[in-house]
N, CA, C and O atoms as a GROMACS GRO file, in nm:
protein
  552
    1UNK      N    1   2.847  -0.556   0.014
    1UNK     CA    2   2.710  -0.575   0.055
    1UNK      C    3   2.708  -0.645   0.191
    1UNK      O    4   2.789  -0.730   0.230
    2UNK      N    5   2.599  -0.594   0.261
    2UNK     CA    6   2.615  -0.685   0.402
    2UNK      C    7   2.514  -0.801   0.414
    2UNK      O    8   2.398  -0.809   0.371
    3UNK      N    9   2.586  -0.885   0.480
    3UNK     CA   10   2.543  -1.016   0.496
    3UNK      C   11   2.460  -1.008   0.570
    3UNK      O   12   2.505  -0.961   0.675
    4UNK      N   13   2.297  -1.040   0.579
    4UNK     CA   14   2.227  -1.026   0.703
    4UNK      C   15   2.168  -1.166   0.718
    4UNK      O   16   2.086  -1.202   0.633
    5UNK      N   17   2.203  -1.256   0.824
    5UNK     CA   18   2.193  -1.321   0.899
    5UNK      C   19   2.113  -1.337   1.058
    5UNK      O   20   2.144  -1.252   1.141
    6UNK      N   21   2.042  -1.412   1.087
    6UNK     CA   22   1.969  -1.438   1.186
    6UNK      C   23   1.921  -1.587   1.220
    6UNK      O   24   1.869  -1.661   1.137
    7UNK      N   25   1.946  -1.625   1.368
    7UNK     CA   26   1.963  -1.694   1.436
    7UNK      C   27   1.833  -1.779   1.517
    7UNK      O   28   1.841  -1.712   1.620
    8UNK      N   29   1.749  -1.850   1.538
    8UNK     CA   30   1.641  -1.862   1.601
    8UNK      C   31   1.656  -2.011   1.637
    8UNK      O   32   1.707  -2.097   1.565
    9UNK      N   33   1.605  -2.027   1.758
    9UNK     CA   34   1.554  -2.184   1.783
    9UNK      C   35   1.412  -2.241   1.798
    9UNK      O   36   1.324  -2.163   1.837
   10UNK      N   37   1.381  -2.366   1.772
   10UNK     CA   38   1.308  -2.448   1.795
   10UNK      C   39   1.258  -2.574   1.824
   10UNK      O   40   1.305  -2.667   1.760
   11UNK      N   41   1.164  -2.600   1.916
   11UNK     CA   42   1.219  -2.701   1.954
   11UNK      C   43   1.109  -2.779   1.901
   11UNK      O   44   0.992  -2.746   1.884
   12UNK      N   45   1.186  -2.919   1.870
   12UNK     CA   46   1.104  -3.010   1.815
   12UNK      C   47   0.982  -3.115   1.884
   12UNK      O   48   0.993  -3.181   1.987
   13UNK      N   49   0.880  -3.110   1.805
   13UNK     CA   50   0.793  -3.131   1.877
   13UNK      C   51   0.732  -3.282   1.846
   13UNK      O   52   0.759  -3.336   1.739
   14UNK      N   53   0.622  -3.369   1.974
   14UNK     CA   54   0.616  -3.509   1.872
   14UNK      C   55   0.500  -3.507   1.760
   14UNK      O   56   0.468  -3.612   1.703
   15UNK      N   57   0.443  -3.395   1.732
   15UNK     CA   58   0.369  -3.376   1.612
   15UNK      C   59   0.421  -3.373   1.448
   15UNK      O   60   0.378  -3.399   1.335
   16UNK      N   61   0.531  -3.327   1.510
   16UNK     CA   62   0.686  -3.355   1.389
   16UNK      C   63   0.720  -3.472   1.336
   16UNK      O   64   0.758  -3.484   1.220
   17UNK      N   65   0.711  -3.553   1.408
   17UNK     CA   66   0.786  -3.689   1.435
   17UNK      C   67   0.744  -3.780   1.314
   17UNK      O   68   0.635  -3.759   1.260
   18UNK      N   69   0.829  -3.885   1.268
   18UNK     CA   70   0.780  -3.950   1.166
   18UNK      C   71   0.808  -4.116   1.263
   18UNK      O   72   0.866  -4.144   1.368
   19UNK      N   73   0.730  -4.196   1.159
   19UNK     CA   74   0.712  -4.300   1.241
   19UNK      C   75   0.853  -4.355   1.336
   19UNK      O   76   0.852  -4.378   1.457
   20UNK      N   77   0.951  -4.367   1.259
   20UNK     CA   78   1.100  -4.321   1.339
   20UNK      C   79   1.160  -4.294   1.464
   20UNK      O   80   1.258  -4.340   1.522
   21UNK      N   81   1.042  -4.174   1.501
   21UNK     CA   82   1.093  -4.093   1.572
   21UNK      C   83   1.184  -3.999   1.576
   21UNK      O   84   1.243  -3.968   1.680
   22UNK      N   85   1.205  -3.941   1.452
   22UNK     CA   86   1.268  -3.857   1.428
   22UNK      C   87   1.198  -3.730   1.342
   22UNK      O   88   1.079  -3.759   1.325
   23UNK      N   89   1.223  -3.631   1.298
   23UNK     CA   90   1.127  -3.495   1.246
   23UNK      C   91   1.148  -3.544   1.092
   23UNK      O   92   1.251  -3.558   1.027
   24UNK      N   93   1.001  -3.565   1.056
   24UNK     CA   94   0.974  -3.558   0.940
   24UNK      C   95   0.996  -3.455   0.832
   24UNK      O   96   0.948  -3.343   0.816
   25UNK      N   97   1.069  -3.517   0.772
   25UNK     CA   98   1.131  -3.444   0.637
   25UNK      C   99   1.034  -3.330   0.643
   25UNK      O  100   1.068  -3.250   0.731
   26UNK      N  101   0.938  -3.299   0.587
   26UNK     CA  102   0.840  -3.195   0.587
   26UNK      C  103   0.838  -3.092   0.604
   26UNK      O  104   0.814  -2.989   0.542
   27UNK      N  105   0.885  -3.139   0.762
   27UNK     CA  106   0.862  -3.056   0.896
   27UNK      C  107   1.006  -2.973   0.863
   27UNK      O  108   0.992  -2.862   0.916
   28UNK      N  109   1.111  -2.979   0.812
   28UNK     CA  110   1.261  -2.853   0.803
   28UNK      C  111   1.195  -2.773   0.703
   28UNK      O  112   1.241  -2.661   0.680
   29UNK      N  113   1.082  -2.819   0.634
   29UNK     CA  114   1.020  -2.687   0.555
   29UNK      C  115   0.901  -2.613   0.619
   29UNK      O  116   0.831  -2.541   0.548
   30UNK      N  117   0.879  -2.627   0.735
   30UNK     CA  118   0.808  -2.532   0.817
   30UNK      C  119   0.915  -2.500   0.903
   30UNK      O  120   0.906  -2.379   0.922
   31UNK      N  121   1.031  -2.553   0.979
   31UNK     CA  122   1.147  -2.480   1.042
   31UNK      C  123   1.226  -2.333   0.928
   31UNK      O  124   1.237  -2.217   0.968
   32UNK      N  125   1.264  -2.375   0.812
   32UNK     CA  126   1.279  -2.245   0.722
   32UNK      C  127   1.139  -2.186   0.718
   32UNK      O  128   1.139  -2.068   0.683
   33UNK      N  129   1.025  -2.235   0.742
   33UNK     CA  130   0.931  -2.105   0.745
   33UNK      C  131   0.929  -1.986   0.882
   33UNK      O  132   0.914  -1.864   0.878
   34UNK      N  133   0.951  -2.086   1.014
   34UNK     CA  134   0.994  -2.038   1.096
   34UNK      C  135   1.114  -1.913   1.098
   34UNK      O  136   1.098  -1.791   1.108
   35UNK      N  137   1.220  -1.980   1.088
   35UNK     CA  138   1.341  -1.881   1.018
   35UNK      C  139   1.359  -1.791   0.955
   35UNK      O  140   1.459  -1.721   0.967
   36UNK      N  141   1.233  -1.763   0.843
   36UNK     CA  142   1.236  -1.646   0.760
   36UNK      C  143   1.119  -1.583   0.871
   36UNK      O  144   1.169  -1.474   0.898
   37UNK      N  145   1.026  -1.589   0.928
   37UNK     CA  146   0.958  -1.540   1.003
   37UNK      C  147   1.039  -1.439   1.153
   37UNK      O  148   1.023  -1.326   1.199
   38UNK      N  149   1.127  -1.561   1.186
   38UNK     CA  150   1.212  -1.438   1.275
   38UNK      C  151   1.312  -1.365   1.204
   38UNK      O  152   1.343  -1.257   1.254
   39UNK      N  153   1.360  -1.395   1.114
   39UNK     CA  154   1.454  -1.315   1.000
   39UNK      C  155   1.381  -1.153   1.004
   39UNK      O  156   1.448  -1.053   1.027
   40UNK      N  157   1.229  -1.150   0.978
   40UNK     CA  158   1.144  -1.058   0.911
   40UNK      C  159   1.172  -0.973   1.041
   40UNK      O  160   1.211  -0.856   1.033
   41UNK      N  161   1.149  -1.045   1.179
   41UNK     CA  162   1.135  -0.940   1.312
   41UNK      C  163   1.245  -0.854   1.364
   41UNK      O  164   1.239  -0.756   1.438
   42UNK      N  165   1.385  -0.935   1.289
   42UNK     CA  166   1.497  -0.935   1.331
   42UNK      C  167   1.563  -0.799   1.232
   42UNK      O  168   1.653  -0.721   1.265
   43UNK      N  169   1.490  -0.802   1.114
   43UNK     CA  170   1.547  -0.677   1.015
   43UNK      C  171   1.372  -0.642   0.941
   43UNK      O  172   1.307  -0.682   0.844
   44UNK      N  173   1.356  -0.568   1.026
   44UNK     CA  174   1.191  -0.497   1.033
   44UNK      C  175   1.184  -0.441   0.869
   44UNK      O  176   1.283  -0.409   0.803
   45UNK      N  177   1.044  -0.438   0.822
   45UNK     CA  178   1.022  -0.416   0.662
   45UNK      C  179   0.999  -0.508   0.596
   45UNK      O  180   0.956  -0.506   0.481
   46UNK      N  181   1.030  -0.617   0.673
   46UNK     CA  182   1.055  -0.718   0.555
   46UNK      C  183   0.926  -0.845   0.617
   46UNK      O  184   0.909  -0.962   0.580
   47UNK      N  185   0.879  -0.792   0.684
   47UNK     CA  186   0.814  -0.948   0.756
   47UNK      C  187   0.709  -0.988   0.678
   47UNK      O  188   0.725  -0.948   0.563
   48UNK      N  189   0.621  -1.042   0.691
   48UNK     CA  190   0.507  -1.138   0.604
   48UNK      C  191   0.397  -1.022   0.641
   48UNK      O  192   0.297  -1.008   0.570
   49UNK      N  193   0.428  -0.918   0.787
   49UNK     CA  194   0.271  -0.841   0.834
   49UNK      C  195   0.338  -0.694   0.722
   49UNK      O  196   0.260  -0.601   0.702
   50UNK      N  197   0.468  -0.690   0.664
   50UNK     CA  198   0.505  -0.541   0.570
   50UNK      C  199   0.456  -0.595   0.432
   50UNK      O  200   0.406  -0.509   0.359
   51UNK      N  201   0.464  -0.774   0.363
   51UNK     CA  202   0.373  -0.724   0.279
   51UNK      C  203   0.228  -0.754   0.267
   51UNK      O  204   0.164  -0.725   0.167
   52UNK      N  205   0.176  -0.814   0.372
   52UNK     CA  206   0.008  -0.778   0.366
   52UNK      C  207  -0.057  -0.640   0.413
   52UNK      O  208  -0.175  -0.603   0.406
   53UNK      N  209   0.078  -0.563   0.475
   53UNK     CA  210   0.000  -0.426   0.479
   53UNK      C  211   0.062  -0.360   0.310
   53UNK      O  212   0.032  -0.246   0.277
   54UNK      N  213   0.118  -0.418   0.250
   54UNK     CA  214   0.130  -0.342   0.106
   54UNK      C  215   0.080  -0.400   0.013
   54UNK      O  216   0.100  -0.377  -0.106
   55UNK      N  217  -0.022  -0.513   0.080
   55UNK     CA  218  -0.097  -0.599  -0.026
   55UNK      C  219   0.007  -0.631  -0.176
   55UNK      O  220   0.006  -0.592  -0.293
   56UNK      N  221   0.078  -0.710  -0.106
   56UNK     CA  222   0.175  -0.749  -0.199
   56UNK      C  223   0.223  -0.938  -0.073
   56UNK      O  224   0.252  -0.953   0.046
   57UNK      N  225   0.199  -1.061  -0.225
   57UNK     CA  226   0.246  -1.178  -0.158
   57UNK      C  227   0.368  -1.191  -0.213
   57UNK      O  228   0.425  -1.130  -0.304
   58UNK      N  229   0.402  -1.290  -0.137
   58UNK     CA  230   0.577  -1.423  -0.193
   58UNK      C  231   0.530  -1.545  -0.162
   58UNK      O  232   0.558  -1.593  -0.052
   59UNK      N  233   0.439  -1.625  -0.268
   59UNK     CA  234   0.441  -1.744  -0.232
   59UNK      C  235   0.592  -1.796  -0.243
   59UNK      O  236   0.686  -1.717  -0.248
   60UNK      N  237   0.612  -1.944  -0.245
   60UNK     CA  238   0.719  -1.985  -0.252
   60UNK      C  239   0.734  -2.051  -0.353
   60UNK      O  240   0.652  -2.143  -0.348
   61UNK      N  241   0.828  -2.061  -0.498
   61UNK     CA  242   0.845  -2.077  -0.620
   61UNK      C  243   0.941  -2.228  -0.648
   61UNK      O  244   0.922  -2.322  -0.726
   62UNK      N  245   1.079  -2.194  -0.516
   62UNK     CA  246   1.166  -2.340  -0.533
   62UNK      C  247   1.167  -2.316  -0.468
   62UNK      O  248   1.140  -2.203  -0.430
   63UNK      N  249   1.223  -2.469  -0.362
   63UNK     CA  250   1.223  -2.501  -0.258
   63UNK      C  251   1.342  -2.602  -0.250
   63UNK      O  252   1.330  -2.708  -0.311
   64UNK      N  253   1.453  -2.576  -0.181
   64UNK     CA  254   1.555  -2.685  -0.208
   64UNK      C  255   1.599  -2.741  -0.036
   64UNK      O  256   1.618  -2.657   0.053
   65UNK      N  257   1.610  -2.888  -0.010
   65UNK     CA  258   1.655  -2.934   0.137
   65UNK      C  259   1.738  -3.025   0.084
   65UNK      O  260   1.702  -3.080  -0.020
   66UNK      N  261   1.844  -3.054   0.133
   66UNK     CA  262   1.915  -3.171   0.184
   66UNK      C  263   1.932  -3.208   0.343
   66UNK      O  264   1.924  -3.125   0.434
   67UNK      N  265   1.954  -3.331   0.357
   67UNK     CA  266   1.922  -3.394   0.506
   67UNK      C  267   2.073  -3.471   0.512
   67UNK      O  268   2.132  -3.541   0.429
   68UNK      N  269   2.113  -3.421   0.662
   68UNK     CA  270   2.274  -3.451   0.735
   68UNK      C  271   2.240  -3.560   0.808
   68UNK      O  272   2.263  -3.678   0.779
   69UNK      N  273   2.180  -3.515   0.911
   69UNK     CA  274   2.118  -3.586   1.025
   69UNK      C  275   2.011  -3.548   1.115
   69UNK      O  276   1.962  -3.436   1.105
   70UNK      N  277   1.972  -3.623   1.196
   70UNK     CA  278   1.828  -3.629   1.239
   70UNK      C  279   1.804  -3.544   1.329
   70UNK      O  280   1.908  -3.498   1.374
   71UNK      N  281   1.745  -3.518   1.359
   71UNK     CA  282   1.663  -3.433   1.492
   71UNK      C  283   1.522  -3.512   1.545
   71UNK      O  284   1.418  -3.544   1.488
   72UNK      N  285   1.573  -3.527   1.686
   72UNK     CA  286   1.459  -3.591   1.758
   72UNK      C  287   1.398  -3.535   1.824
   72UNK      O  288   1.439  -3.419   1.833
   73UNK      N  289   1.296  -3.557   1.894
   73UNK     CA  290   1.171  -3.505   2.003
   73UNK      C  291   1.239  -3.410   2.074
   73UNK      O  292   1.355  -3.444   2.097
   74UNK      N  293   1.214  -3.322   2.109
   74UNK     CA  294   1.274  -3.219   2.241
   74UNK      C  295   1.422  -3.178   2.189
   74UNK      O  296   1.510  -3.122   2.253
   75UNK      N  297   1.425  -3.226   2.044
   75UNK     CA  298   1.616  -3.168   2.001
   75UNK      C  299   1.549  -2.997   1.985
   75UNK      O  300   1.433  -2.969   1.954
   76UNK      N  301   1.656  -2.906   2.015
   76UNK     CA  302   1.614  -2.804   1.988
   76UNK      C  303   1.696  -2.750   1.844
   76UNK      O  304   1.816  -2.759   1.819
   77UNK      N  305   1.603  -2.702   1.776
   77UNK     CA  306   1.681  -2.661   1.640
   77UNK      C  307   1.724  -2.542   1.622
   77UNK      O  308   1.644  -2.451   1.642
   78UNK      N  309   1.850  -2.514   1.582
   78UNK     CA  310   1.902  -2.384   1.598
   78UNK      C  311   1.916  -2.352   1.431
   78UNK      O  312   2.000  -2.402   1.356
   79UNK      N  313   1.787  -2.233   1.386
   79UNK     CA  314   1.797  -2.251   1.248
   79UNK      C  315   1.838  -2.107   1.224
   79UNK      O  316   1.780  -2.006   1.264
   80UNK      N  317   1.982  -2.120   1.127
   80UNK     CA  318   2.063  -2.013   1.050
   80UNK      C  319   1.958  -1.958   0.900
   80UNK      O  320   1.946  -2.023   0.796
   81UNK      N  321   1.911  -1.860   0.923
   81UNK     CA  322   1.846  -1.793   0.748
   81UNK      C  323   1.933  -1.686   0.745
   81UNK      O  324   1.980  -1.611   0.830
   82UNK      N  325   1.944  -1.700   0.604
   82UNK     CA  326   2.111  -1.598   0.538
   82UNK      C  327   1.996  -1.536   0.423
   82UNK      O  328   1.931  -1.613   0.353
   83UNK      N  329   1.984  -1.414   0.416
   83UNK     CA  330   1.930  -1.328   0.330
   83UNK      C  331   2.052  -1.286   0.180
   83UNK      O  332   2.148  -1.210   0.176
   84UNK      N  333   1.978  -1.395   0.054
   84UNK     CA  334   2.084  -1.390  -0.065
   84UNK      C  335   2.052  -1.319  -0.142
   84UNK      O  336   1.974  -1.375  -0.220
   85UNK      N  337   2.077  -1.178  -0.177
   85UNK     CA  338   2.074  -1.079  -0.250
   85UNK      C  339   2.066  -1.118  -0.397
   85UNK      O  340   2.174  -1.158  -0.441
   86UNK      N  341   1.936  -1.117  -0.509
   86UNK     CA  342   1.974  -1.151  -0.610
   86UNK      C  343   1.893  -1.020  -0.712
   86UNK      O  344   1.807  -0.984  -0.631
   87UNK      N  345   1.880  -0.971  -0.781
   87UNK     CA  346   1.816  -0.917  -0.842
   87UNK      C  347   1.682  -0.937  -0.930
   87UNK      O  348   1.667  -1.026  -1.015
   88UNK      N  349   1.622  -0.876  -0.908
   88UNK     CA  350   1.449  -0.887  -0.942
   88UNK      C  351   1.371  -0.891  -0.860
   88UNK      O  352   1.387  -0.867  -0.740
   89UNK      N  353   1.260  -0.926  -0.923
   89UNK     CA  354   1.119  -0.882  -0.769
   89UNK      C  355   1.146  -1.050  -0.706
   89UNK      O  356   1.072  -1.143  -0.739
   90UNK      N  357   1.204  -1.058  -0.659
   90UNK     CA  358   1.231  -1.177  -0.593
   90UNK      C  359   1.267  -1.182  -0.422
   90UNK      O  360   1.298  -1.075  -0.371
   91UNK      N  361   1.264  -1.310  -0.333
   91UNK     CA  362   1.341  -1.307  -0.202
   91UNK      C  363   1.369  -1.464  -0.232
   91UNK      O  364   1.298  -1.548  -0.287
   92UNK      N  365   1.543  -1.473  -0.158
   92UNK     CA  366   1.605  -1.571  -0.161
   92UNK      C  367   1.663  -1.608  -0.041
   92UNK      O  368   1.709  -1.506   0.010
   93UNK      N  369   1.680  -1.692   0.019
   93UNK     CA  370   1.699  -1.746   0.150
   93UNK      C  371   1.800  -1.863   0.136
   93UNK      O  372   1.791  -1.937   0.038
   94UNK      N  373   1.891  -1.882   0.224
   94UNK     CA  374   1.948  -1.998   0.243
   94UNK      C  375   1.969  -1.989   0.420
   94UNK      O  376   1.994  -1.900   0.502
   95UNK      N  377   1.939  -2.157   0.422
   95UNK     CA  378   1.940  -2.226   0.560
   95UNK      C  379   2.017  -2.338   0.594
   95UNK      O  380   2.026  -2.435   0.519
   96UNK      N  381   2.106  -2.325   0.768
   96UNK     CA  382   2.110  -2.418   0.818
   96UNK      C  383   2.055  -2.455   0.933
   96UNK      O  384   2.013  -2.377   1.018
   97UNK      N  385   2.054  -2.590   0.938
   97UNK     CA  386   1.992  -2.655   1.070
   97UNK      C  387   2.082  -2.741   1.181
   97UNK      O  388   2.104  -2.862   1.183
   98UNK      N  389   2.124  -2.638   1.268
   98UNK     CA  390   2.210  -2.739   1.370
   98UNK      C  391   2.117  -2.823   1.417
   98UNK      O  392   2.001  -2.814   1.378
   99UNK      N  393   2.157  -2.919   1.512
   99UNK     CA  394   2.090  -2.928   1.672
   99UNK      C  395   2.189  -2.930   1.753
   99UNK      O  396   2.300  -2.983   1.749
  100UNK      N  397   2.100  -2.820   1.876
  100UNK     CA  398   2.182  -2.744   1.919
  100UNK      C  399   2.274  -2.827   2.024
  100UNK      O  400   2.377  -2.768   2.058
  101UNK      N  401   2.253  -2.949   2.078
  101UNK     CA  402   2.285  -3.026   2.194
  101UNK      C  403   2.416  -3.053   2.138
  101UNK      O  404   2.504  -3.070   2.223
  102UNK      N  405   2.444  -3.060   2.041
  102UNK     CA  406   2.605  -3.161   1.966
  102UNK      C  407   2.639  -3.004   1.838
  102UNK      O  408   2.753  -3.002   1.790
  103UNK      N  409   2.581  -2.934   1.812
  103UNK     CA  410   2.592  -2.856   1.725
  103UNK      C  411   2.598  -2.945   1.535
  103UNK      O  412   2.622  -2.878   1.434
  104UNK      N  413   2.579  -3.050   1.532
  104UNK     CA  414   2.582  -3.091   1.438
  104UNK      C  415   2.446  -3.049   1.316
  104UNK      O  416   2.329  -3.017   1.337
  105UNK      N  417   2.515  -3.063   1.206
  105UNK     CA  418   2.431  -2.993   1.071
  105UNK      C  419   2.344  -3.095   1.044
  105UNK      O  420   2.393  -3.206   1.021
  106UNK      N  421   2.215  -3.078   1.043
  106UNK     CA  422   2.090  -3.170   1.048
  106UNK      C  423   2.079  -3.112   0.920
  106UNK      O  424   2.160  -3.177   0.855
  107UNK      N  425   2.039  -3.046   0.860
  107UNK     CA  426   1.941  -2.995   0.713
  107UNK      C  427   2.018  -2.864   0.666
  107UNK      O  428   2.065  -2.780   0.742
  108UNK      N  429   2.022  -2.859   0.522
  108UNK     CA  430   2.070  -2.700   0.489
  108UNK      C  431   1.938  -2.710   0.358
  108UNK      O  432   1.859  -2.801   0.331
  109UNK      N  433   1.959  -2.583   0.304
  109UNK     CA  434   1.840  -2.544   0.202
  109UNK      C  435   1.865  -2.442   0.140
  109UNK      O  436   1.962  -2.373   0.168
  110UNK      N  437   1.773  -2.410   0.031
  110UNK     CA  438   1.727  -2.257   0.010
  110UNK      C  439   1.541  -2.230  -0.034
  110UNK      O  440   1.482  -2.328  -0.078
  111UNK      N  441   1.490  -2.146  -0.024
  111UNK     CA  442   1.418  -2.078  -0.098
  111UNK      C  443   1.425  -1.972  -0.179
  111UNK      O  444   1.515  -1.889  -0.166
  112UNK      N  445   1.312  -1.959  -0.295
  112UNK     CA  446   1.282  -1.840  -0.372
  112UNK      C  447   1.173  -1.836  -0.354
  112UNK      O  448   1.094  -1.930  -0.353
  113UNK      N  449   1.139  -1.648  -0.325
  113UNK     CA  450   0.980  -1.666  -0.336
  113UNK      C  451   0.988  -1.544  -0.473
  113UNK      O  452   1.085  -1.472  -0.497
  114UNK      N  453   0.865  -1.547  -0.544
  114UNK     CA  454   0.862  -1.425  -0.612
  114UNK      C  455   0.768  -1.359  -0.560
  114UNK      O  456   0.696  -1.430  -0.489
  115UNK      N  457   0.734  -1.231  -0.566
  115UNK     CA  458   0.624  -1.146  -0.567
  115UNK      C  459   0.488  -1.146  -0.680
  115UNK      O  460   0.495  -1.154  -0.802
  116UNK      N  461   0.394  -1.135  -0.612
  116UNK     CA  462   0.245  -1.136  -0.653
  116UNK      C  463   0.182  -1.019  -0.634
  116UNK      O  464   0.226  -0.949  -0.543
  117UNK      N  465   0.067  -0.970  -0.712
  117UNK     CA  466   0.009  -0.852  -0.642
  117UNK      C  467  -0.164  -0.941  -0.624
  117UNK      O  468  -0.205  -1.044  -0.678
  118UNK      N  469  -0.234  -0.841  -0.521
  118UNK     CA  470  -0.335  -0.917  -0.472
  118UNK      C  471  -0.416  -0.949  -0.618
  118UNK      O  472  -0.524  -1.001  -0.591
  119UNK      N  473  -0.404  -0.940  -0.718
  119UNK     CA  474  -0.514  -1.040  -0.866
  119UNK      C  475  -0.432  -1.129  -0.886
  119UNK      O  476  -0.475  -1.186  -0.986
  120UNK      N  477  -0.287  -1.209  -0.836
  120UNK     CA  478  -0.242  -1.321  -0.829
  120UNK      C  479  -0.156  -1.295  -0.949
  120UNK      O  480  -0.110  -1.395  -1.004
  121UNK      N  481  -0.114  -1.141  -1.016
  121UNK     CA  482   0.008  -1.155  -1.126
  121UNK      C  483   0.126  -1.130  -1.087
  121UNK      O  484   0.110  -1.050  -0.995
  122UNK      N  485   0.228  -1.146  -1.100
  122UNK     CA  486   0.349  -1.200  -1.127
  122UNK      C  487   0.385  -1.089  -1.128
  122UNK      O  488   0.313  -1.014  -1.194
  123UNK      N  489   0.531  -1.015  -1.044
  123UNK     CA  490   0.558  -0.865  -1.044
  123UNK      C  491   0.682  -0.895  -1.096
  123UNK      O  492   0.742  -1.002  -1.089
  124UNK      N  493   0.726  -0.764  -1.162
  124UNK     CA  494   0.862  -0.738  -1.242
  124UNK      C  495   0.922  -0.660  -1.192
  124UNK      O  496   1.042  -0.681  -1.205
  125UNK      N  497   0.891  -0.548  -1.120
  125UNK     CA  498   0.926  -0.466  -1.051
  125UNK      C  499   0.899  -0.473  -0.920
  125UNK      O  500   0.796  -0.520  -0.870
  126UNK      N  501   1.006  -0.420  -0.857
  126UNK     CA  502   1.012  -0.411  -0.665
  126UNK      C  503   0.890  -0.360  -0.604
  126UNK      O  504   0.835  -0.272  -0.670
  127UNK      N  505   0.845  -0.387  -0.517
  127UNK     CA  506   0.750  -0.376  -0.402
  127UNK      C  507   0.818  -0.227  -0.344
  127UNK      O  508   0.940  -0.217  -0.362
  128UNK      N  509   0.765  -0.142  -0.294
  128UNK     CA  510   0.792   0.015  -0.269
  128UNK      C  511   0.870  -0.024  -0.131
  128UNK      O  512   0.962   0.036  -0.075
  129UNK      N  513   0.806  -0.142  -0.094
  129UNK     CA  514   0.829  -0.143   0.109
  129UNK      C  515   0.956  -0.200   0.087
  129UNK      O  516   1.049  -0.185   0.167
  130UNK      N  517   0.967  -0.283  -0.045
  130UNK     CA  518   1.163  -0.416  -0.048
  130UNK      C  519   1.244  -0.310  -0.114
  130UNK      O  520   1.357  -0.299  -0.066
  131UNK      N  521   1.222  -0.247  -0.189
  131UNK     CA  522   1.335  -0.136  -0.196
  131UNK      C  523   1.362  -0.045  -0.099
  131UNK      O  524   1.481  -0.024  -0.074
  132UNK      N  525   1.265   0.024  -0.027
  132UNK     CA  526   1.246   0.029   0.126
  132UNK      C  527   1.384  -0.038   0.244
  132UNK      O  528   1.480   0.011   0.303
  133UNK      N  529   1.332  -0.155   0.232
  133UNK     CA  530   1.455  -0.233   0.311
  133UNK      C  531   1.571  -0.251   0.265
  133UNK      O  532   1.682  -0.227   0.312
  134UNK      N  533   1.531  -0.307   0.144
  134UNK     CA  534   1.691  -0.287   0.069
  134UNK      C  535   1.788  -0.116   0.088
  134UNK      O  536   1.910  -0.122   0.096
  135UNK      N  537   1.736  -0.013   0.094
  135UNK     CA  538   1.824   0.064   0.109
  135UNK      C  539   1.848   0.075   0.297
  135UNK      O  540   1.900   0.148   0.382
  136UNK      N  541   1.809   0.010   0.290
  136UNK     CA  542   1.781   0.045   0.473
  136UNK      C  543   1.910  -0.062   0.492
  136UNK      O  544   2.009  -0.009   0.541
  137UNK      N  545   1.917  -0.156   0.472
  137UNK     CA  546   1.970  -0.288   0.466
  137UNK      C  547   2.135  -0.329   0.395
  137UNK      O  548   2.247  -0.350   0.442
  138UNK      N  549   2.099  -0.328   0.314
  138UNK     CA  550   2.172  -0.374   0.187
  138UNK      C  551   2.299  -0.254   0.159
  138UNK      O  552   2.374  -0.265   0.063
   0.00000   0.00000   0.00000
């Protein structure tokens, strides 16, 4: 199976910032939102605009971070999303977070999202557009 991987930066901003001065915990769970967002552009089918045109959601179900080290104001974050193949109507993600100045590992993670259809139930079966990518992909 192929590993699909994608690369993006960002840079940290002082709206981030916790009293510290450093990026609030929080804030690496809008950087993996980031990450899966260029992930989506980077291997087309899959983005957040393929499933609101199939009226199909992924909220987010678990959410897992651990914290290395810090990232400050103007650090730019170089965030790794690794697309983890698991079976079911599901998407799984794992992340790292350099910064990019020292390359050191600031944050790693994962998500699960499951699939919804627009009356808010719970899908068991694949979305037409993720099997779609999956053969395109995978």
């Amino acid at each position: 199976m192929n590993e699909l991987t994608d690369i993006c930066h960002v840079r940290v901003k002082f709206s981030e910032l916790d009293m510290m001065q450093r990026a609030w915990h929080g804030s690496y769970v809008a950087y993996f939102e980031d990450g899966r967002e260029s992930f989506g552009r980077h291997y087309p089918g899959i983005a957040y605009k393929d499933m609101q045109e199939a009226g199909i959601y992924a909220p987010i179900y678990d959410l897992h971070v651990r914290y290395y080290a810090p990232l400050g104001m103007n650090d730019l974050a170089e965030i790794h999303t690794r697309y983890v193949h698991k079976p079911g109507a599901r998407l799984d993600y794992s992340y790292e977070i350099y910064r990019e100045s020292d390359h050191v590992l600031c944050a790693a993670g994962t998500t699960t999202q499951l699939f919804i259809d627009q009356e808010g139930e719970l899908m068991v079966d694949l979305p037409d557009y993720y099997q779609a990518w999956q053969k395109k992909y995978l």
